[in-house]
C-alpha positions as CSV (number, residue, x, y, z in Angstrom):
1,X,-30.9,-48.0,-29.3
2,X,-30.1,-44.9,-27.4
3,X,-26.8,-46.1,-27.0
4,X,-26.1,-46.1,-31.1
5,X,-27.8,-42.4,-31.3
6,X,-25.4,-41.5,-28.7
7,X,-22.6,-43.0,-30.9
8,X,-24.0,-41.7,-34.3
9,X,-24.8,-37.7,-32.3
10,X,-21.4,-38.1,-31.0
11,X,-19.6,-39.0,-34.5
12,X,-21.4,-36.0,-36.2
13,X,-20.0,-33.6,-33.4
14,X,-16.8,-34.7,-33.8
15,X,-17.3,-34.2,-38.2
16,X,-18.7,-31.0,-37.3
17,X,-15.1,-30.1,-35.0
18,X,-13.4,-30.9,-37.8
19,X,-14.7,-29.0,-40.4
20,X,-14.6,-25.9,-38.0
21,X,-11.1,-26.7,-37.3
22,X,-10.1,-27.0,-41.1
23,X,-12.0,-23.6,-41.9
24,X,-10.5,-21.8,-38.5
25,X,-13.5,-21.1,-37.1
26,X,-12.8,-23.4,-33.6
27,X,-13.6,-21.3,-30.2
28,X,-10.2,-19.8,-29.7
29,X,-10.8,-21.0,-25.8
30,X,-9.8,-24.2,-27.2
31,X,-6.9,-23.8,-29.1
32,X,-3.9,-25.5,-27.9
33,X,-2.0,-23.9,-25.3
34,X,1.6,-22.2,-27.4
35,X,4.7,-24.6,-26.6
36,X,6.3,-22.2,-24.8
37,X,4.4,-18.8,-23.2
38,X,6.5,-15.7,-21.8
39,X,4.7,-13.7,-19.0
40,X,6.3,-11.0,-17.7
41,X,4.7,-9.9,-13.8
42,X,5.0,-6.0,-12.3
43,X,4.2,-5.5,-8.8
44,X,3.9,-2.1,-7.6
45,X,4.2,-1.3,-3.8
46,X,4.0,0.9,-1.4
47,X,3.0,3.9,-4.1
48,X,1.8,6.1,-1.4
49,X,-0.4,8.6,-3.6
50,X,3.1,9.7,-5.4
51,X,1.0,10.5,-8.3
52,X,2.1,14.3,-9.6
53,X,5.8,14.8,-10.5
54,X,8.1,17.2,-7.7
55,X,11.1,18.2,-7.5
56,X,12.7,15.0,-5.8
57,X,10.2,12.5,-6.5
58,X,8.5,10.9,-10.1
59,X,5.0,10.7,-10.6
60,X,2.9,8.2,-12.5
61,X,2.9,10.1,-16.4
62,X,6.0,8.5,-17.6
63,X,5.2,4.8,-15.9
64,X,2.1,4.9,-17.5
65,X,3.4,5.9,-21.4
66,X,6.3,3.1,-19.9
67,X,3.5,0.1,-19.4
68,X,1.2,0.6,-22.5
69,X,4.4,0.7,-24.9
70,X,4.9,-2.9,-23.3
71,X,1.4,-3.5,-23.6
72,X,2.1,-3.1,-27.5
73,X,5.1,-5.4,-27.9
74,X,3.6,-8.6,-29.0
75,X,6.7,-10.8,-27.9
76,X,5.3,-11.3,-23.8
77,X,2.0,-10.5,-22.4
78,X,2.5,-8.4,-19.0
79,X,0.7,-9.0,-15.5
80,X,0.1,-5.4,-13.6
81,X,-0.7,-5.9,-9.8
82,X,-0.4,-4.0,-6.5
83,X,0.8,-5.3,-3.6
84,X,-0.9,-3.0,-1.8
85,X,-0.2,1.3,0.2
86,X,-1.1,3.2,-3.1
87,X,-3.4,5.8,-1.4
88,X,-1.8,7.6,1.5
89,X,0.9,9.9,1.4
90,X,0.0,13.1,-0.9
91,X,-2.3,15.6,-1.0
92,X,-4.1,14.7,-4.6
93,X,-4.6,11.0,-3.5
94,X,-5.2,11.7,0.2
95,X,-8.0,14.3,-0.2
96,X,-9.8,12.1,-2.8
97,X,-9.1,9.2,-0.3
98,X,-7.6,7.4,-2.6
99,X,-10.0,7.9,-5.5
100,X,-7.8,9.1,-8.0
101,X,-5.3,6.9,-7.6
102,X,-8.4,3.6,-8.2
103,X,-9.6,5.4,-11.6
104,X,-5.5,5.8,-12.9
105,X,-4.9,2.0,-11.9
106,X,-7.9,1.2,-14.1
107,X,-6.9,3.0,-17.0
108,X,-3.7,1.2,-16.2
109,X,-5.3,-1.9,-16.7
110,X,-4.4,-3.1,-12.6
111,X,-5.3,-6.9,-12.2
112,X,-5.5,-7.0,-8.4
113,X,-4.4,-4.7,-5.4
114,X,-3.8,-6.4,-2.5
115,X,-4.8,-4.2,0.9
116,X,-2.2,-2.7,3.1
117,X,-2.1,-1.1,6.4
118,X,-2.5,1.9,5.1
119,X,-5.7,1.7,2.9
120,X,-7.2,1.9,5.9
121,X,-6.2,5.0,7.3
122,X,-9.7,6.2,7.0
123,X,-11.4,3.3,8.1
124,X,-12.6,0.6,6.2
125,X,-16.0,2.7,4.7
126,X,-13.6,4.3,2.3
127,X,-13.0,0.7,0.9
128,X,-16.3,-0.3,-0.3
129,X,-16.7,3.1,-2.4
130,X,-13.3,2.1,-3.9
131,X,-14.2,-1.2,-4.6
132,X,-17.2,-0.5,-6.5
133,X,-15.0,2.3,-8.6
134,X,-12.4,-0.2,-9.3
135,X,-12.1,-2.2,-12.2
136,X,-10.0,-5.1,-10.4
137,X,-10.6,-6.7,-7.4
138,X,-9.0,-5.5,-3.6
139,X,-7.5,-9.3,-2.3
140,X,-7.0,-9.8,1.7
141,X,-7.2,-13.2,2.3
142,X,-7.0,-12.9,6.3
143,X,-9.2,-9.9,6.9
144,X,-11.9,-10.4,8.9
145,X,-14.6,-7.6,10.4
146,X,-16.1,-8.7,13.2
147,X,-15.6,-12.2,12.3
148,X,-16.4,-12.4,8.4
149,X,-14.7,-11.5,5.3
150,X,-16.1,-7.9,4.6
151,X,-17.4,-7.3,0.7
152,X,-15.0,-5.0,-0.2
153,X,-12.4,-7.5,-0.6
154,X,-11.6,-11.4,-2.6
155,X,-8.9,-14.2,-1.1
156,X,-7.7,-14.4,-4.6
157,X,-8.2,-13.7,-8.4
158,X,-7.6,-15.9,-11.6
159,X,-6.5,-14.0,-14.3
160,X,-5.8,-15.6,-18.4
161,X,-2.6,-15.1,-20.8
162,X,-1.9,-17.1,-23.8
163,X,-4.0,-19.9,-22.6
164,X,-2.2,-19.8,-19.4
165,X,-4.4,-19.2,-16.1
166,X,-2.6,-17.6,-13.3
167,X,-3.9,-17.7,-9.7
168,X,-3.2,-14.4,-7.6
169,X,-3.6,-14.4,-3.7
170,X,-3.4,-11.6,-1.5
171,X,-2.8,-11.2,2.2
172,X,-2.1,-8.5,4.3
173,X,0.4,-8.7,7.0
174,X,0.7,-8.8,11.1
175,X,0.5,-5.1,10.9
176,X,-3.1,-4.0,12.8
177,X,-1.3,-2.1,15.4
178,X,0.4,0.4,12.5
179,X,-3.2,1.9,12.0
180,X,-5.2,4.3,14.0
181,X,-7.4,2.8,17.2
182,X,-10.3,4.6,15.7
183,X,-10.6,2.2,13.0
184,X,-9.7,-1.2,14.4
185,X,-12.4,-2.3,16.2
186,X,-13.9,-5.5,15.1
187,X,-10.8,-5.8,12.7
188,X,-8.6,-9.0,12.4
189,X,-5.8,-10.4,10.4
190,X,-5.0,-13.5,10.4
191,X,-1.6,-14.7,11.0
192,X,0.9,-17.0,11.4
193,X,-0.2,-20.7,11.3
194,X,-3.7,-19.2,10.3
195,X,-2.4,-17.5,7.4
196,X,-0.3,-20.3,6.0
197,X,-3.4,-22.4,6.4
198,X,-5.7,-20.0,4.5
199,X,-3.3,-19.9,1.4
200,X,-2.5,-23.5,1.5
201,X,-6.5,-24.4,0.8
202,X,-6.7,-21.6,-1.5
203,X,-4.0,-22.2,-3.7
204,X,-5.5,-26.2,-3.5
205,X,-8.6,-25.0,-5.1
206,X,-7.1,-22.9,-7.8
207,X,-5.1,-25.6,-8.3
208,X,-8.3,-27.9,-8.9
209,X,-9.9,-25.1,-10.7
210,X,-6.5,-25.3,-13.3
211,X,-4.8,-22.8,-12.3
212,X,-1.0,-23.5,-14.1
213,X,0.8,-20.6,-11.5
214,X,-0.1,-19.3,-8.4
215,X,1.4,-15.8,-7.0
216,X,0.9,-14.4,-3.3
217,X,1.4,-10.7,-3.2
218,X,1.4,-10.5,0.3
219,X,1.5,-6.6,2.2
220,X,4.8,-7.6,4.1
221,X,8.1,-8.1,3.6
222,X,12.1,-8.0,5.2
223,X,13.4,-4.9,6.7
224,X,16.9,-6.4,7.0
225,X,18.0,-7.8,3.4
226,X,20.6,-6.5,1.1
227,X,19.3,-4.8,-2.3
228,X,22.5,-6.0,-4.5
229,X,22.1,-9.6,-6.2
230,X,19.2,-12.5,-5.1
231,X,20.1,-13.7,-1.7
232,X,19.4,-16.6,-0.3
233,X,16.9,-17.5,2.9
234,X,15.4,-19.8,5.1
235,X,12.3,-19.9,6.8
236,X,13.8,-18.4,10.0
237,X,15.1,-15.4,8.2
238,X,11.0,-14.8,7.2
239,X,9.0,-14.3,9.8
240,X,6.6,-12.9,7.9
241,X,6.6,-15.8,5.4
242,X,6.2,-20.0,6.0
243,X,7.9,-21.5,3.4
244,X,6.0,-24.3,3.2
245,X,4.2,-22.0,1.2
246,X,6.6,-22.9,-1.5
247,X,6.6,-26.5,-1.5
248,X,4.1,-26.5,-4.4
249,X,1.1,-24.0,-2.9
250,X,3.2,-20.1,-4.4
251,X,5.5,-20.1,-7.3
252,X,6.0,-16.7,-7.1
253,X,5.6,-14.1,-3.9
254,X,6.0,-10.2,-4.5
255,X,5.9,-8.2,-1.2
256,X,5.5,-5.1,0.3
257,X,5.5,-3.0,3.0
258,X,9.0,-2.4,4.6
259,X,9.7,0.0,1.8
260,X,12.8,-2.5,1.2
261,X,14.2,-3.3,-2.6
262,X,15.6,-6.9,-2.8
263,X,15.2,-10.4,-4.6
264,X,15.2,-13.2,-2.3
265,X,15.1,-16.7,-3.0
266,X,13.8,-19.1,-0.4
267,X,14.9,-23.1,-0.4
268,X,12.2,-24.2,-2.2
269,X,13.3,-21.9,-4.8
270,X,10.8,-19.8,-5.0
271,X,11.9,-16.0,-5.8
272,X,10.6,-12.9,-3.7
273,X,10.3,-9.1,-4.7
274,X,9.8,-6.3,-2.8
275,X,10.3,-3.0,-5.3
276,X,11.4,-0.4,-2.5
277,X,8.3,2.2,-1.9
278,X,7.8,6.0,-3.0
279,X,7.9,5.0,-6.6
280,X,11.8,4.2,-6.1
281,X,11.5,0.8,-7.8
282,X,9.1,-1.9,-9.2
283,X,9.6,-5.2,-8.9
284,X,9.2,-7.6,-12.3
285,X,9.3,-11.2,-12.8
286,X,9.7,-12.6,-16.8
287,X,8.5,-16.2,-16.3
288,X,8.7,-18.4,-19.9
289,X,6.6,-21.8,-19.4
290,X,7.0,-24.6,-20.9
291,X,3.6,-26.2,-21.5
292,X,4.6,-29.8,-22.9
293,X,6.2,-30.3,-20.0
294,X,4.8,-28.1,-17.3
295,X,8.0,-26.6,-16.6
296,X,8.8,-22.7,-15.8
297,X,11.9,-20.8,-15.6
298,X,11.4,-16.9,-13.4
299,X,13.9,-14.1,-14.2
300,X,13.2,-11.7,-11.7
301,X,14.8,-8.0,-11.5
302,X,13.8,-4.8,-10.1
303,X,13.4,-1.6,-12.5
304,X,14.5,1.3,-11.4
305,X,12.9,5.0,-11.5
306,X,16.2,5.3,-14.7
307,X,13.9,3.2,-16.7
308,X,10.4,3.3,-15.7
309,X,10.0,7.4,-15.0
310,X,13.1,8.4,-18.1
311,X,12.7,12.0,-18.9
312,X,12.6,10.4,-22.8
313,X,9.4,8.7,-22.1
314,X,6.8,11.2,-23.1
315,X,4.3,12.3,-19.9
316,X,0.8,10.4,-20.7
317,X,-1.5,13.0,-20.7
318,X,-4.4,10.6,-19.3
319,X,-2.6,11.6,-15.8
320,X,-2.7,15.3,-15.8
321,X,-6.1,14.8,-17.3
322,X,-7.0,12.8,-13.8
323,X,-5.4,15.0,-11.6
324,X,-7.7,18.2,-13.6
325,X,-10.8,15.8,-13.2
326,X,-9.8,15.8,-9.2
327,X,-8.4,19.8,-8.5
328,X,-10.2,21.5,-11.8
329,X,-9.4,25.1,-9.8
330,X,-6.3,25.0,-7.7
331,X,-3.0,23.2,-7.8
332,X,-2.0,22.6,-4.2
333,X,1.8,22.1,-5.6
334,X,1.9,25.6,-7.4
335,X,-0.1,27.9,-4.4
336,X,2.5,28.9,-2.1
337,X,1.7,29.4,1.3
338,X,4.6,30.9,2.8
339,X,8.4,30.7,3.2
340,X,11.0,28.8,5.1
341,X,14.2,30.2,6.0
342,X,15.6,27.4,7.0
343,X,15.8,24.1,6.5
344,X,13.7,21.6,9.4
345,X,14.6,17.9,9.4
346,X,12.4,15.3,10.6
347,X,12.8,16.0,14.0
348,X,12.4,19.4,13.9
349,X,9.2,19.1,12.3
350,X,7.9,16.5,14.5
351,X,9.0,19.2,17.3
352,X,7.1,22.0,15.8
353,X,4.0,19.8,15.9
354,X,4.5,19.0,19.6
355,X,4.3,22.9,20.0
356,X,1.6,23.5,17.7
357,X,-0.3,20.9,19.7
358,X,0.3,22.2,22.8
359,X,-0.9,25.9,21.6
360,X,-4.1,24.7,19.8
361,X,-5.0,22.7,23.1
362,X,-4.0,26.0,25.3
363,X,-6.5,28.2,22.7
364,X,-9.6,25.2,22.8
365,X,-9.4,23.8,26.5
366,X,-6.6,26.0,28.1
367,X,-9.5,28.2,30.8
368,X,-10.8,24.3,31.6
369,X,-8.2,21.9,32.3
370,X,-4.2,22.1,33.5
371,X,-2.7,21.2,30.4
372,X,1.0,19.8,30.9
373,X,2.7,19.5,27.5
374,X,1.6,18.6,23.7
375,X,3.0,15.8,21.9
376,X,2.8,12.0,21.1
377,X,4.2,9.5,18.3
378,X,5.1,12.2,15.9
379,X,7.0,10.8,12.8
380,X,7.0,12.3,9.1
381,X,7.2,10.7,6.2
382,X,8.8,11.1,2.4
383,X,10.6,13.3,1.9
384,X,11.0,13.3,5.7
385,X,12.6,17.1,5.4
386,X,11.2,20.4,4.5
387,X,14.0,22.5,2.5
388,X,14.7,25.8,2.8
389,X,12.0,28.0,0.7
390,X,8.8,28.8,-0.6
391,X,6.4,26.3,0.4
392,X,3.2,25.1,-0.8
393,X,0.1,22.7,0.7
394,X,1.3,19.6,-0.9
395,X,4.7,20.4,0.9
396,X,4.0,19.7,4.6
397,X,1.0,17.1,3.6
398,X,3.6,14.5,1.9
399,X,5.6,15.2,5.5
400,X,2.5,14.9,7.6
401,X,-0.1,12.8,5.5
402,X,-2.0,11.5,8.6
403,X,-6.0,12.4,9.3
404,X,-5.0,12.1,13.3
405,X,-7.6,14.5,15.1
406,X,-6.2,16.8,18.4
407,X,-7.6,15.1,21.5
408,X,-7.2,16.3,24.8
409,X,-6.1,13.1,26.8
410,X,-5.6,12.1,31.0
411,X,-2.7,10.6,31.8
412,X,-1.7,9.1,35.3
413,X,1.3,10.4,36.3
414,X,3.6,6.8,36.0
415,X,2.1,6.4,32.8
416,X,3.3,9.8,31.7
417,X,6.9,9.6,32.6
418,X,7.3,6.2,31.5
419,X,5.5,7.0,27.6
420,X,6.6,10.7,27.1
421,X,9.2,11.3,29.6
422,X,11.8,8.8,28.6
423,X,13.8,8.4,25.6
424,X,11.1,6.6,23.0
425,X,11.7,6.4,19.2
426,X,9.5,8.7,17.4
427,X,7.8,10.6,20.7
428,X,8.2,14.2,20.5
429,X,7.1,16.3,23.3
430,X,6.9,20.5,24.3
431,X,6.2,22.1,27.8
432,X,5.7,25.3,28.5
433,X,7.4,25.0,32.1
434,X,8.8,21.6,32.7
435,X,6.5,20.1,35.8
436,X,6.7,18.0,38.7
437,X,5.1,14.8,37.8
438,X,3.9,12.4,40.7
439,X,3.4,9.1,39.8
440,X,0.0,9.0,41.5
441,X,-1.5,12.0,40.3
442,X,-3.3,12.4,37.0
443,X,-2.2,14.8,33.9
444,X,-4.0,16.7,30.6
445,X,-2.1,16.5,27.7
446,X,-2.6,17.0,23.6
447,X,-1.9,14.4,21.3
448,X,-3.3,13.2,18.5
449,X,-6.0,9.8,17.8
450,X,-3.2,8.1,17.0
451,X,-1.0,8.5,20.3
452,X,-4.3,8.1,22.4
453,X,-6.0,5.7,21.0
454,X,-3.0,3.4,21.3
455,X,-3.5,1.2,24.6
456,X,-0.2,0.9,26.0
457,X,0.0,4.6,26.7
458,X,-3.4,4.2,28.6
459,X,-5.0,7.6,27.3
460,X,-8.2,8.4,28.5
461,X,-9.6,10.6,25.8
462,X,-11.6,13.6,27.8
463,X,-12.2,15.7,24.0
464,X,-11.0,16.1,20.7
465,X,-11.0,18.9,18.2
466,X,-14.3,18.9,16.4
467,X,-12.8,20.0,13.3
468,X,-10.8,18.9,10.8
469,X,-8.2,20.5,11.9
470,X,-4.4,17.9,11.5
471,X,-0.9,18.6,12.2
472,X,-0.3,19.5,8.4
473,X,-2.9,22.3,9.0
474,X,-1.4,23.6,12.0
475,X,2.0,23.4,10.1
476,X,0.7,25.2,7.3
477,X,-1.0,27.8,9.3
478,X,2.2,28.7,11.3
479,X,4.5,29.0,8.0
480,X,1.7,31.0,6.3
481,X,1.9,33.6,9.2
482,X,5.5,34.4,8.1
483,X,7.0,32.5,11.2
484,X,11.0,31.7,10.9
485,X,11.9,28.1,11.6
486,X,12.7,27.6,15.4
């Protein structure tokens, strides 16, 4: 008997189906899949904070008014992600650690960001708050503080167009020793073997859960491949990359991280993007499916600054109306602090700093302790130079982004000549009078966090500047006194 009232229950669901059906009102959930679905993927990387327009650099305004006209045109549905950098590097993302640049990716309608090295230049406290602003979700599927995934971030989000449901994973890469001691401890990534194994079960289980595509945006990437045409590689031209990933776990892999542009195609098949970095490039992948027969074909291109920041495209005014919201009084890119007579390059900047180190630690400690020279890993960043001219804040912060406090570090002897006295990419050093260093005897020097807090220069931190007081400041502070390049 129940049997038959299952039968008859069943019969008069199906009648009432098919009256819905004939007078359209079905759940639009279960509407067939279209034969064919275009998608078309952006992946932004490496953004660094480049939010405000300058004078060798586009902002965010006209890729902004650039996405929501593609919003509008009915003909593909677009997938926005980030593949990870987008705070550091200026002053209006930097000071609002990385704030502003959260709230403009939600207006933006972001569908993930996947964490890079440099989201945590401030530690990882400065993620949670982010988090909870954001309106996507933060993906690092091999981070690990002190031996758990911390809130603050997913393995992977799944993400609906047209019926299709796209799975998005997010990994970070070996890259722990590119950020600051001070916020490493208990901090793990997982690599390697490790890594492979944690996006082959996750991709498994988005795969059960009917996920039709799986991407991996994954914060690394080549350093060595040519920008012009797709080019070919094999698992031993990726280190960073197992491409057993793309025997049916990743259809589609946008990277990040060595600031590089190229398309690569691995021998699976399987394309990878990396859009360049400082706004010079995003990468985009048009991928039509065909549903009948499960079939996909990926056109993937990079569009350059010519098309995404044209002077035609209008400025969206949601941007400036962001950066008012974060600077309502003063505009660190108008204020002028000063003037530069001369041109400094990278190295002469990273110089200056040595200098201005070794003065501030001759002012702060200088009655105390013997202090030998000032110095450390001192590298700028884009633009690199500071041209000739009137020069504001936001200047010298894109050149020296980093929140690296002055410490006043021992050094034995050995470990002195070997770190600072040799020829070492990117260490800059200053003495007053050039001394006599025995390898037995023990040293005072000024660096920054950075320099001592990395162990093979075996630092021992003896104090450090209570205030917030960076290389950027002491730069600014020297060109606002009227000083000449030298």
């Amino acid at each position: 008997m129940k049997r038959n009232l299952y039968k008859v229950s069943a019969f008069l669901v199906a009648s009432l189906l098919c009256l819905a059906t004939l007078f359209g009102c079905t759940n639009p959930q279960n509407t067939p899949k279209k034969d064919v679905v275009k998608l078309s993927f952006f992946a932004v990387n490496d953004l660094h904070g480049k939010f405000m327009d300058t004078s060798g650099q586009p902002g965010v305004d006209e890729f902004t008014t650039y996405m929501k006209q593609l919003y509008e045109d009915p003909a593909r549905e677009e997938i926005l992600l980030s593949s990870g950098d987008m705070w550091q590097g200026t002053v209006e993302s930097s000071t609002t650690k990385g704030k502003l640049m959260t709230e403009w990716m939600n207006g933006l309608g972001f569908v993930s960001m996947t964490l890079g090295n440099h989201e945590y230049d401030w530690g990882s406290a400065v993620l949670t708050p982010n988090s909870e602003l954001a309106d996507f979700p933060f993906l690092a599927i091999n981070v690990t503080e002190n031996g758990t995934m911390p809130a603050y971030c997913k393995p992977s989000v799944t993400v609906e167009r047209d019926g299709m449901k796209i799975g998005i994973i997010g990994a970070i890469g070996d890259c722990l020793s590119s950020i600051s001691g001070d916020f490493t401890e208990g901090l793990k990534f997982a690599t390697g073997d490790a890594l492979t194994s944690l996006v082959k079960n996750e991709s498994s289980r988005l795969r059960k859960e009917g996920c039709d595509f799986i991407v991996y945006s994954i914060h690394d990437g080549g350093d060595e491949f040519s920008s012009s045409g797709t080019n070919s590689v094999t698992n031993s031209d990726m280190v960073y990359y197992d491409t057993a990933l793309s025997d049916g776990y990743v259809d589609l892999v946008f990277e990040a991280h060595t600031h590089q542009k190229y398309i690569l195609q691995d021998e699976h098949g399987v394309y990878h993007l990396q859009g360049g970095g400082e706004n010079k490039g995003i990468s985009r992948a048009d991928v039509t499916f065909y549903t009948g027969s499960g079939k996909y074909e990926v056109e993937p291109k990079i569009v350059a600054p010519a098309v995404y920041a044209d002077e035609d495209l209008k400025d969206d005014p949601s941007v400036d109306t962001l950066f008012g919201k974060y600077f309502p009084d003063s505009n660190p890119y108008t204020t002028v602090l000063g003037e530069n007579f001369a041109r400094w390059s990278s190295d002469d900047i990273a110089d200056k700093v040595a200098a201005l180190y070794y003065k501030k630690g001759q002012e702060v400690w200088g009655e105390r302790y013997d202090i030998v020279l000032g110095g450390g890993y001192l590298k700028t960043r884009s633009p690199y130079d500071l041209a000739k001219g009137n020069v504001t804040y936001a200047d010298i912060f894109s050149l020296l982004p980093f929140d690296n406090a002055i410490v006043l570090g021992r050094i034995k002897g050995s470990d002195l000549k070997k770190n600072f006295l040799t020829s070492k990419s990117n260490y800059h050093t200053y003495f007053s009078d050039y001394p006599t260093i025995s390898d037995s005897g023990e040293y005072y020097i000024i660096v920054d966090s950075y320099t001592s807090t990395y162990r093979y220069n075996n630092i021992h931190e003896v104090a450090r500047l209570e205030e917030d007081t960076f290389a950027r400041d002491l730069v600014a502070d020297y060109i606002s006194d009227g000083r000449r390049a030298s």
